[in-house]
matplotlib code that plots the C-alpha trace (Angstrom):
import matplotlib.pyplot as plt

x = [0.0, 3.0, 4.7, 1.4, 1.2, 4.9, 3.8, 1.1, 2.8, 5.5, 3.6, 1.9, 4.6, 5.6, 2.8, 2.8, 6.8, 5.4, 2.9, 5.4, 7.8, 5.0, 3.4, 3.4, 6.3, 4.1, 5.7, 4.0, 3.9, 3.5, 3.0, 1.5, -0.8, -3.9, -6.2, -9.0, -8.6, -4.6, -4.9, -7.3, -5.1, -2.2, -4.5, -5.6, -1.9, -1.0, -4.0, -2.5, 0.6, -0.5, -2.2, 0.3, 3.0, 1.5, 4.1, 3.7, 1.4, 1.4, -0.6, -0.5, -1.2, -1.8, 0.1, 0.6, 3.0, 2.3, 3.1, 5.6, 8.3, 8.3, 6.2, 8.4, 11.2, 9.3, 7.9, 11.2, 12.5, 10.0, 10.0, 6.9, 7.4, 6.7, 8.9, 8.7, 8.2, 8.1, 10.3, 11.5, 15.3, 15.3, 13.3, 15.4, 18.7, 16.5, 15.9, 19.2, 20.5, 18.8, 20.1, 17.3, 18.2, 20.6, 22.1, 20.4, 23.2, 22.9, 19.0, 19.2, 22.0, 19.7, 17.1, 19.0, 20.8, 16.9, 14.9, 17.7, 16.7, 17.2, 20.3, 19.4, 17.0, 19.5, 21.8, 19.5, 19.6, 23.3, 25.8, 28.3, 28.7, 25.8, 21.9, 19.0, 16.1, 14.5, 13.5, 9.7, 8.4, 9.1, 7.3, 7.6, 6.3, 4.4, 2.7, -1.0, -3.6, -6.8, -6.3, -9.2, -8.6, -5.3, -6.8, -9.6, -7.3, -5.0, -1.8, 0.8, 2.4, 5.0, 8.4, 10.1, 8.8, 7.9, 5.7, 4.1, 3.9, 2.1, 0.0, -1.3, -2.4, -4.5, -6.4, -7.0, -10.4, -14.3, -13.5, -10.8, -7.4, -4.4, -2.8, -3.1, 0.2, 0.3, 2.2, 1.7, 4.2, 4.1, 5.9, 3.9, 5.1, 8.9, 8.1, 6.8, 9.2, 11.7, 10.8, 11.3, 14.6, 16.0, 14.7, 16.2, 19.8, 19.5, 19.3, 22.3, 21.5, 24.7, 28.6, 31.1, 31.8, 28.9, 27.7, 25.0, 24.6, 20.6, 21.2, 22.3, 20.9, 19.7, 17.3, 16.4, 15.4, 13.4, 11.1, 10.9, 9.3, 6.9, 5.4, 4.5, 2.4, 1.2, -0.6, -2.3, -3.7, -6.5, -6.0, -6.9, -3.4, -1.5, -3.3, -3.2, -1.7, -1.5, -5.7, -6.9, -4.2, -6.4, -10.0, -9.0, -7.9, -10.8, -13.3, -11.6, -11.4, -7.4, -6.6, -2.9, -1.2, 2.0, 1.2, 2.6, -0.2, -4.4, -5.3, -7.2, -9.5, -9.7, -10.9, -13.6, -14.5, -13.3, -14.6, -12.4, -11.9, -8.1, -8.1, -8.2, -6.0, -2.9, 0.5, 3.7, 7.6, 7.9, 9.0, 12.9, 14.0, 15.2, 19.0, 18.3, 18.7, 16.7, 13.4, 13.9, 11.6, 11.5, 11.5, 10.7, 12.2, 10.2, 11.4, 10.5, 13.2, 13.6, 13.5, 13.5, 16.0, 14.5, 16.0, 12.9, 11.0, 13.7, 13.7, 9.9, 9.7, 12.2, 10.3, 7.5, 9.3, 10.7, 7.4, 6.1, 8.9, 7.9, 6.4, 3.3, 2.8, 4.3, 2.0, -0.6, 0.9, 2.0, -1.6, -3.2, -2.8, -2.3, -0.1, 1.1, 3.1, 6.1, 8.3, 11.8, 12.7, 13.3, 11.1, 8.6, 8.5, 7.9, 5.0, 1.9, 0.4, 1.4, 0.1, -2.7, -4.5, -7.8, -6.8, -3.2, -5.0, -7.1, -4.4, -1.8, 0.1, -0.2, 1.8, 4.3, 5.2, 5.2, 7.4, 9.6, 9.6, 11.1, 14.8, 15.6, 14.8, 16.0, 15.4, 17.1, 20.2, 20.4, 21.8, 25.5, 26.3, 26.5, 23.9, 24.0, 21.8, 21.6, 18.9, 16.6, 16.1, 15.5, 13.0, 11.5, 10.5, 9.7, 12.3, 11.7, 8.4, 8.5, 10.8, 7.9, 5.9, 7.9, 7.6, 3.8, 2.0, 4.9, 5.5, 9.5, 11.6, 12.9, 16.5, 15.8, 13.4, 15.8, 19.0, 17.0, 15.7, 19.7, 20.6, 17.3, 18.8, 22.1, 20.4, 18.5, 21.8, 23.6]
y = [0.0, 2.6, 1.9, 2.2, 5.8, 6.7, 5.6, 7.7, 10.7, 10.3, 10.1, 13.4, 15.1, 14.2, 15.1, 18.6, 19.0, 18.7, 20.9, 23.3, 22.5, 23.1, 26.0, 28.2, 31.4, 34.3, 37.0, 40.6, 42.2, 45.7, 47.3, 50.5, 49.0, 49.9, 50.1, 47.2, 45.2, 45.1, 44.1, 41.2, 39.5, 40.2, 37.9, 35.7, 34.7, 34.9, 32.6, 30.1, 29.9, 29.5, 26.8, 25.1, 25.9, 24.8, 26.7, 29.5, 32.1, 35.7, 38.6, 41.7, 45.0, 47.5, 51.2, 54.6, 56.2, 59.6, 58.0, 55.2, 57.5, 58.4, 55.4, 52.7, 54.2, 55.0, 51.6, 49.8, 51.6, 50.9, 47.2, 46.9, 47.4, 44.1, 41.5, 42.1, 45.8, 46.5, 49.6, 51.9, 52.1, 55.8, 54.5, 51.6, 54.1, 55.4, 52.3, 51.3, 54.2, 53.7, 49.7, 48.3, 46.6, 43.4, 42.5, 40.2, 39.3, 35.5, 35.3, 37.3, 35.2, 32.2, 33.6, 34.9, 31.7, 30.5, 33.4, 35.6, 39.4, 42.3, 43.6, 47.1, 46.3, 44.6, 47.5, 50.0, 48.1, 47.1, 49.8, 50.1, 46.4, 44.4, 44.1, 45.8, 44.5, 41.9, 43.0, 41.9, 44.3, 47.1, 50.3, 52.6, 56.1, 56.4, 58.7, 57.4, 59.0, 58.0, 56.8, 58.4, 61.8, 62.0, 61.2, 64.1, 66.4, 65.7, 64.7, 61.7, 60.4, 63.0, 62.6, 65.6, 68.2, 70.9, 68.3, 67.5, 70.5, 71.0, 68.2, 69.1, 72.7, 71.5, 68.6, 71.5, 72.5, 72.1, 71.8, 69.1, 69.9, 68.6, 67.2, 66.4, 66.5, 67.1, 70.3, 68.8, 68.7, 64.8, 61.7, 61.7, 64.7, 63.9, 61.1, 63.2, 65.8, 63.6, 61.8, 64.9, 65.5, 62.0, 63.3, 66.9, 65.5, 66.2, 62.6, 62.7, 64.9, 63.7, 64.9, 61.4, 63.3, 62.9, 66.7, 67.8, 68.9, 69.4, 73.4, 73.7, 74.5, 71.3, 70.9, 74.7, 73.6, 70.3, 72.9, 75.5, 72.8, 71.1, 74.5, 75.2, 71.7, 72.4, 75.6, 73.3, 70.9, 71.7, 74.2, 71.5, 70.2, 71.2, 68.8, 66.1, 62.4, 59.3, 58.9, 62.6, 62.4, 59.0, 60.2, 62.9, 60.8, 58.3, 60.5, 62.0, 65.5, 65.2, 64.2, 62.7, 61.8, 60.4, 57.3, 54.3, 52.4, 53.6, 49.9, 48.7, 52.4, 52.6, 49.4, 49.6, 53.2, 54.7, 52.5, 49.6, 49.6, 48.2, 49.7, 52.7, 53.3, 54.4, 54.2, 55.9, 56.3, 59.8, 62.4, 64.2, 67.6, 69.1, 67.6, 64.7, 60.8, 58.2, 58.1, 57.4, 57.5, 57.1, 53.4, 52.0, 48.5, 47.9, 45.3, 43.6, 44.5, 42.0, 43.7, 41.0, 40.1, 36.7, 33.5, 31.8, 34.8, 35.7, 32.4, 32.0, 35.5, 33.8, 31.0, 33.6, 35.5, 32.7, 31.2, 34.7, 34.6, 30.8, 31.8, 30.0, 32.5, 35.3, 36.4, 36.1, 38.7, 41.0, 41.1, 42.4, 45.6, 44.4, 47.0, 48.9, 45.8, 44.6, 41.7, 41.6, 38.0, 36.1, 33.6, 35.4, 37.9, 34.6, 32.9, 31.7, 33.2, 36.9, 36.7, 34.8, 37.0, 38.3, 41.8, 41.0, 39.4, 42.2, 44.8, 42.5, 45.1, 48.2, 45.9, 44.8, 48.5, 49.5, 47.0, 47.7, 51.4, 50.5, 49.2, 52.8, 53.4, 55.2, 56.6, 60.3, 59.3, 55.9, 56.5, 56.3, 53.3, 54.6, 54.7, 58.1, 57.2, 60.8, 60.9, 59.4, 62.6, 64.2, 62.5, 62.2, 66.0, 65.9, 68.7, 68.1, 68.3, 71.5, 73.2, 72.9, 74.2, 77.5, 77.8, 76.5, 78.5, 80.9, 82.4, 82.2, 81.8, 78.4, 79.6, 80.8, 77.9, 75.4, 77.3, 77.4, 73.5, 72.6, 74.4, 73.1, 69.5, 70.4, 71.2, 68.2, 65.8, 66.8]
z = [0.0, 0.9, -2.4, -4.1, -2.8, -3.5, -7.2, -7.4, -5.3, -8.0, -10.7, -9.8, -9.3, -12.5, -14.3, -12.4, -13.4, -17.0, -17.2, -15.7, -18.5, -21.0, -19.6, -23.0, -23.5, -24.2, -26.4, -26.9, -30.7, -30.8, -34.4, -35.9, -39.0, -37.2, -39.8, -38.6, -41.6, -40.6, -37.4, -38.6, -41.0, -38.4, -35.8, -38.3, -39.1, -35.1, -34.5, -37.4, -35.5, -31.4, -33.1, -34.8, -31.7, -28.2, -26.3, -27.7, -26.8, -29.3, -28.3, -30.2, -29.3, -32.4, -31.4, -33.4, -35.2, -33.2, -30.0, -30.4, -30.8, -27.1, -26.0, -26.9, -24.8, -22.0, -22.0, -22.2, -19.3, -17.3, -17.9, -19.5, -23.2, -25.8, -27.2, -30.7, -32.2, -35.8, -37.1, -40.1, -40.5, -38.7, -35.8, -34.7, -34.0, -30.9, -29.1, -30.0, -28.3, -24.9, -25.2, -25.8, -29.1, -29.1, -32.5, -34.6, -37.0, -36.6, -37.1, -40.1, -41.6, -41.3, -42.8, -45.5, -46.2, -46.8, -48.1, -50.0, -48.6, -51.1, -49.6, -49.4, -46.6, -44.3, -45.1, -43.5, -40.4, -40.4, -38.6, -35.2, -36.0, -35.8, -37.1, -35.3, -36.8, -39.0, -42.2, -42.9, -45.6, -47.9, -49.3, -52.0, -53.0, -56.5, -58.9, -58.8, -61.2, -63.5, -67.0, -68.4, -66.7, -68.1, -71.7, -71.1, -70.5, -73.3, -71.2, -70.6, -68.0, -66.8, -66.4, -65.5, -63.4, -65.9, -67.2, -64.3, -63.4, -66.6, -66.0, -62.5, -64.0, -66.5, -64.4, -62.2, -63.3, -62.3, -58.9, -59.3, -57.3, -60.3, -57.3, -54.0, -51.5, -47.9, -45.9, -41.9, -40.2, -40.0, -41.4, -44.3, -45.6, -44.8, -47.4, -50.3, -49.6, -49.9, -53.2, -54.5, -52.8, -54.7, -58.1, -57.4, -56.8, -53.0, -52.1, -49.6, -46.3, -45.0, -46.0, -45.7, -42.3, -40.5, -41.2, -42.9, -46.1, -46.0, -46.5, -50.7, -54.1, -55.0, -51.5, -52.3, -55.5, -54.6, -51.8, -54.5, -57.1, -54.4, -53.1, -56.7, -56.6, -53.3, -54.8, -56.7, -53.9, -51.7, -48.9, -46.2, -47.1, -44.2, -41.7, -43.9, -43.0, -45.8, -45.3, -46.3, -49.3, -50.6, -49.8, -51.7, -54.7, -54.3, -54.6, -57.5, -55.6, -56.9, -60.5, -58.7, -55.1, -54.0, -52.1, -50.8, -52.2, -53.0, -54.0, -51.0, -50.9, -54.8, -55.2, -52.6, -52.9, -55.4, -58.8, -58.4, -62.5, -62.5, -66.2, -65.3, -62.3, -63.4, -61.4, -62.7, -61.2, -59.6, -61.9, -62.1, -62.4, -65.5, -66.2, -63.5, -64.9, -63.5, -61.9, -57.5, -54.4, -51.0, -49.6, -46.5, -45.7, -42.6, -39.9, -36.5, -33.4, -30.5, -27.6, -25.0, -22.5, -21.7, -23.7, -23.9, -24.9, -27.7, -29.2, -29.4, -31.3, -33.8, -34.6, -35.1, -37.2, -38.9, -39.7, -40.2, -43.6, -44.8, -48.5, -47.4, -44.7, -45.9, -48.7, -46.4, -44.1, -47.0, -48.5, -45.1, -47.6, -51.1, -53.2, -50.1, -48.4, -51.0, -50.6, -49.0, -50.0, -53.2, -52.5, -51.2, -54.6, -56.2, -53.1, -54.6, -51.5, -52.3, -55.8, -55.8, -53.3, -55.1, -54.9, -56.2, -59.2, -59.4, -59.8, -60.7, -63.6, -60.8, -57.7, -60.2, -61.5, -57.9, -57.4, -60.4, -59.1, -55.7, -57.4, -57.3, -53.8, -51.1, -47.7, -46.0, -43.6, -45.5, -48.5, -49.0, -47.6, -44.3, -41.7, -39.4, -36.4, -35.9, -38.2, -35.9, -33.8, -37.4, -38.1, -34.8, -34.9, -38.6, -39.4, -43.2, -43.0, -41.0, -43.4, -45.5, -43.5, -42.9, -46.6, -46.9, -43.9, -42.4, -46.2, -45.7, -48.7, -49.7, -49.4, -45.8, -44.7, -45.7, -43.9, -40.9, -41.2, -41.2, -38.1, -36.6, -37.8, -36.2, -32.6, -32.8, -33.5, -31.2]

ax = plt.figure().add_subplot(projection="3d")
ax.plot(x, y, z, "-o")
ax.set_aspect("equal")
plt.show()
């Protein structure tokens, strides 16, 4: 009878050691796609891996760009911040900073070794000898506009900027803006600004020294040109953020917009006729070559200290990248979200999405357009991590802004946004 009792006594004990053993690693996701039908597919896709992995629990927790940038800090220091935290290559310089960040060289050599990233989006995370983020996705600036508009108004695609210029002054009629582009003093307009910047030969905002070099013709230039195009937007333009700039399109309140993407709001409010939705590279100044933009290669940061934690974000992550998966997660906004694998371009799951189908000659010119991009601090092989506190306060956008709604000068406005830079570097 006593040994029968030691059995069981052992066997529970057993049991309870196990379930101990097994009691699932929860991980926290924080990310800044809040859009509802975002954070769906983002579930959907978490909910297809707790399933498949036991002992692994995800949670996320959707955030905005308008807060993170203090938020995520704050959070971090205080010991409660996430796990896993998705980035932009001018983001991840301020959590690196604080030491938040541990490199993630290894993990990212795996996954190369299976996936094959485009280098240029490893390269925006890569500096002071490691890697500081993942690389999940990638985004590109474009020219979108109406076929048939264009052909009622007797115009082509532009490709310089006195002919878009051109262009934008004579869609602007019976109430219709020729183009739509935003003056806030917010990240969006950093972007547009900037796309202009890299097809005004002021790509580089950085000297091989580590100064700037934001403050010359070329900048002066690029401000001059995109002032004239703001004249030709509607005057509700200074508040405006990525959603304002599409309703505006959608509606067909602007005859063009520079956007990440319209696909997802076109297609369900705005006509949805693929034929007619027309997407083009940005255009160049006069005596310019080439046709750039701004690009985005987005990525997921591990934040946390705990081993068990870390390596059940990886397998998320790694999962997350399976071309199976991975098209899945791209299409939670067809068009906008872009591939940062060679497998992945090539996933049966990215391109057999309905609304991939749908639009399938737009995603693959977007895609084409993004070869030749590039993004401000990022450019010359080197990575200045000063830049985060540039864009942080959205000191591009807010030399625009002097120009747009203080009525400065270019000239001045962009002397004054360099010694604003300066203070906010050092």
């Amino acid at each position: 009878m006593i040994r029968q009792t030691r059995m069981i006594l052992a066997f529970a004990a057993s049991l309870l050691s196990s379930a101990a053993y097994a009691a699932p690693v929860e991980v926290t996701l924080w990310h800044m796609e809040q859009p509802p039908h975002r954070v769906e597919r983002i579930q959907q896709l978490i909910d297809a891996f707790n399933a498949a992995h036991p002992d692994i629990i995800v949670k996320q927790e959707p955030q905005n760009w308008g807060e993170i940038y203090a938020k995520a800090p704050a959070a971090l220091s205080a010991g409660a911040g996430p796990d896993m935290l998705f980035a932009i290559p001018d983001f991840a310089p301020i959590l690196k900073n604080i030491g938040a960040l541990t490199s993630v060289a290894d993990f990212v050599s795996e996954l190369d070794a299976k996936h094959k990233f485009v280098p240029s989006t490893v390269q925006s995370y890569s500096y002071d000898g490691g890697v500081w983020a993942v690389p999940l996705y990638n985004m590109t600036m474009n020219l979108w506009y109406r076929k048939s508009d264009f052909a009622a108004a007797g115009v082509k695609v532009p490709t310089t900027w006195a002919e878009w210029e051109d262009v934008a002054t004579k869609l602007s009629k019976d109430g219709v803006f020729g183009i739509g582009v935003p003056a806030n003093k917010q990240l969006y307009t950093d972007q547009t600004v900037y796309s202009l910047m890299v097809n005004g030969g002021a790509t580089e905002l950085y000297n091989e020294d580590g100064s700037l070099r934001f403050d010359n013709p070329q900048t002066v230039a690029s401000y001059e040109f995109y002032t004239k195009l703001n004249k030709l937007s509607p005057p509700d333009s200074t508040s405006w953020t990525w959603g304002e700039a599409e309703a505006c399109f959608v509606s067909k309140s602007c005859g063009m917009i520079m956007q990440f993407s319209v696909i997802s709001t076109y297609d369900t409010q705005g006509g949805g006729d693929p034929a007619d939705l027309g997407v083009a590279a940005i255009p160049h100044a006069e005596g310019q070559e080439g046709n750039n933009t701004i690009a985005y290669a987005n990525a997921v940061m591990l934040l946390s200290k705990d081993e068990a934690k870390r390596k059940a974000s990886e397998q998320f992550i790694s999962w997350l990248l399976e071309p199976e998966n991975y098209g899945k997660f791209l299409n939670m906004e067809p068009g906008l979200f872009m591939p940062v694998t060679e497998d992945g371009a090539k996933a049966e799951s990215f391109w057999s999405d309905p609304m991939v189908v749908k639009y399938k000659s737009q995603i693959e010119t977007a895609i084409a357009n993004g070869k030749n991009g590039k993004l401000f601090g990022f450019t010359s092989g080197r990575t200045f991590p000063s830049i985060a506190a540039i864009s942080a306060q959205n000191l591009i956008a807010a030399t625009l802004q002097d120009i747009v709604v203080n009525g400065k000068d270019a000239a001045t406005a962009v002397t004054e946004g360099q010694a604003a830079m300066v203070k906010a570097s050092n």
